[in-house]
N, C-alpha and C positions, 0 to 999 in steps of 0.2 A: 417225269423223267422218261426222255426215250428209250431206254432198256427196258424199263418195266414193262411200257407199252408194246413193244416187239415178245418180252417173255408173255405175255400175256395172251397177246393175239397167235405167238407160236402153241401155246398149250390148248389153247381154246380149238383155233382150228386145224391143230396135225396130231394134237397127245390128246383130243377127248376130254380138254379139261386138266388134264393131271399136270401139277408142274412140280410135284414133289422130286428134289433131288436134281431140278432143271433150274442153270444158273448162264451165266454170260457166257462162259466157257466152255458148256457142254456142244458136243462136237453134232452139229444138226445134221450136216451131211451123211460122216461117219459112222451116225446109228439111226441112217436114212432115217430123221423127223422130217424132213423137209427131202424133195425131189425138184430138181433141175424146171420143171412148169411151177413150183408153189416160188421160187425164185423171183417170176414176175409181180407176184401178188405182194412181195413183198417190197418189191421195188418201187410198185404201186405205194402201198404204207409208208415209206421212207418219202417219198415224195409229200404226199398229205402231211403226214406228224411232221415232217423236220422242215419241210419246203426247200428242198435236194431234189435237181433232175439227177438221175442217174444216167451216165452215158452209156449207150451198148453196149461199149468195148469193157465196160469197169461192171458189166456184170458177168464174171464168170466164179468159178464156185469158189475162191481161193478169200473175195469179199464177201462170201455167208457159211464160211465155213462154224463160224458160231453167233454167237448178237452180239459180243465185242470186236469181231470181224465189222460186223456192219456200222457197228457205232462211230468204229475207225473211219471207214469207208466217211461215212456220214461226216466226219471230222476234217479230213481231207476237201473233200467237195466243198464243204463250205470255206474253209481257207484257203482253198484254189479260188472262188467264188467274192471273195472279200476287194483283192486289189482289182479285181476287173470293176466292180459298181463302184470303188471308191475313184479309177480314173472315168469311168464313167459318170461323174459326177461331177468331176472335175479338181480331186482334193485326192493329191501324187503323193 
């Protein structure tokens, strides 16, 4: 599950590991786990694990305010992403 996988890579590389008490909805920003450059790294990971571009403009802190911010984000892009390859394919 991509949650896990984002809790996981969050605890690892901004909490030292700890992820006790770190859930979807813990506010990343708000108790600065994350800073404005670890945004890209994560934009990066979203890209790998989901296979999501993210667009420049859809990174601003309001999609990482937690990992179910980004999940959403994640959710969005791909259903934005669905009717464009299916007329791209040719099946409206």
């Amino acid at each position: 599950m991509l949650g896990n996988k984002l809790l996981a890579y969050i605890a690892e590389n901004y909490l030292g590991g700890e992820c006790q008490q770190f859930a979807l909805d813990t506010p990343l920003l708000e108790l600065n786990i994350i800073d404005s450059s670890a945004l890209f790294d994560l934009v990066d990971l979203l890209r790998r694990e989901a296979g999501v571009t993210v667009p420049l403009k859809a990174v601003v802190p309001s999609n990482f305010k937690s990992v179910q911010h980004m999940l959403d984000l994640v959710e969005r892009l791909q259903s934005e992403s669905r009717p464009a390859l299916a007329q791209a394919a040719g099946v409206a």
